[in-house]
C-alpha positions in Angstrom: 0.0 0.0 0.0 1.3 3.9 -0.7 1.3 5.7 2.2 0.5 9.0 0.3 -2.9 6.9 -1.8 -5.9 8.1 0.3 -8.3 6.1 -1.7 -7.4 2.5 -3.1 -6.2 1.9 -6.2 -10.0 1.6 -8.2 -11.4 4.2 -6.7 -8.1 6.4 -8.1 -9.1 4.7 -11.4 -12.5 5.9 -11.0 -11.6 9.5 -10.6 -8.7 9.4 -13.1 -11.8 8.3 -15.4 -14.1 11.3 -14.5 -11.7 13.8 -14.9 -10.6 12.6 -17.9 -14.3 12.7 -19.2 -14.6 15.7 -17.8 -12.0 17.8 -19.4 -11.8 15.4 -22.7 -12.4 18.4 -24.9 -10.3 21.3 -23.5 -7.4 22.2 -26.2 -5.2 22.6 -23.5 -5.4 19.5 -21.7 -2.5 17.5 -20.8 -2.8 13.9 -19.4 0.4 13.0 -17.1 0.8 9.2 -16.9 1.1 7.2 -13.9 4.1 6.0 -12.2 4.9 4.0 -9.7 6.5 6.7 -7.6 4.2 9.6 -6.9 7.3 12.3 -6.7 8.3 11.5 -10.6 4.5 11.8 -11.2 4.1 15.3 -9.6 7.6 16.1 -11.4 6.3 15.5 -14.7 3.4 17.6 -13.7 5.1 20.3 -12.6 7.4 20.4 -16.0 4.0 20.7 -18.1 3.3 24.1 -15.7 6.5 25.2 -16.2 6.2 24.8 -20.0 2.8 26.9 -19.8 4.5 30.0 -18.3 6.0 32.6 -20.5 8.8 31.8 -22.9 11.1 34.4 -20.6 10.2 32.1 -17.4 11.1 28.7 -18.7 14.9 29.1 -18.0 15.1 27.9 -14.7 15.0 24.0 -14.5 12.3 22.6 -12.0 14.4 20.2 -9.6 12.6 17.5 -7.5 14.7 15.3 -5.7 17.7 16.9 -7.2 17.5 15.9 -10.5 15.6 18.3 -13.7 12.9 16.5 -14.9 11.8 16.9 -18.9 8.8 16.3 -20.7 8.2 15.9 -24.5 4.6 17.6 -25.5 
């Protein structure tokens, strides 16, 4: 068990699903894959915000767990 899940694994599933549905025609949506370790998960999510900000704001690398962490979009 994940000690940072606070619902089990079907019921993530579930909401994964809704949201999904939910935002299935927004131009702008991005869907970030699951991992098994939650900290390369939110990583990858914060490289998509950091790749919505201003071109003059991207510079600065995002690190988490002191590494960078890059996305392909």
């Amino acid at each position: 068990m994940d000690p940072l899940r606070i619902e089990s694994a079907a019921a993530a599933a579930e909401i994964d699903a809704r949201i999904l549905q939910v935002w299935q025609g927004h131009p702008r949506r991005t869907v970030v894959e699951s991992t098994t370790d939650f900290f390369d998960k939110a990583a990858k999510a914060l490289e998509v915000l950091r790749l919505e900000m201003p071109e003059c704001c991207r510079h600065h690398e995002i690190p988490i767990l002191g590494r960078p962490i890059a996305i392909e979009r």
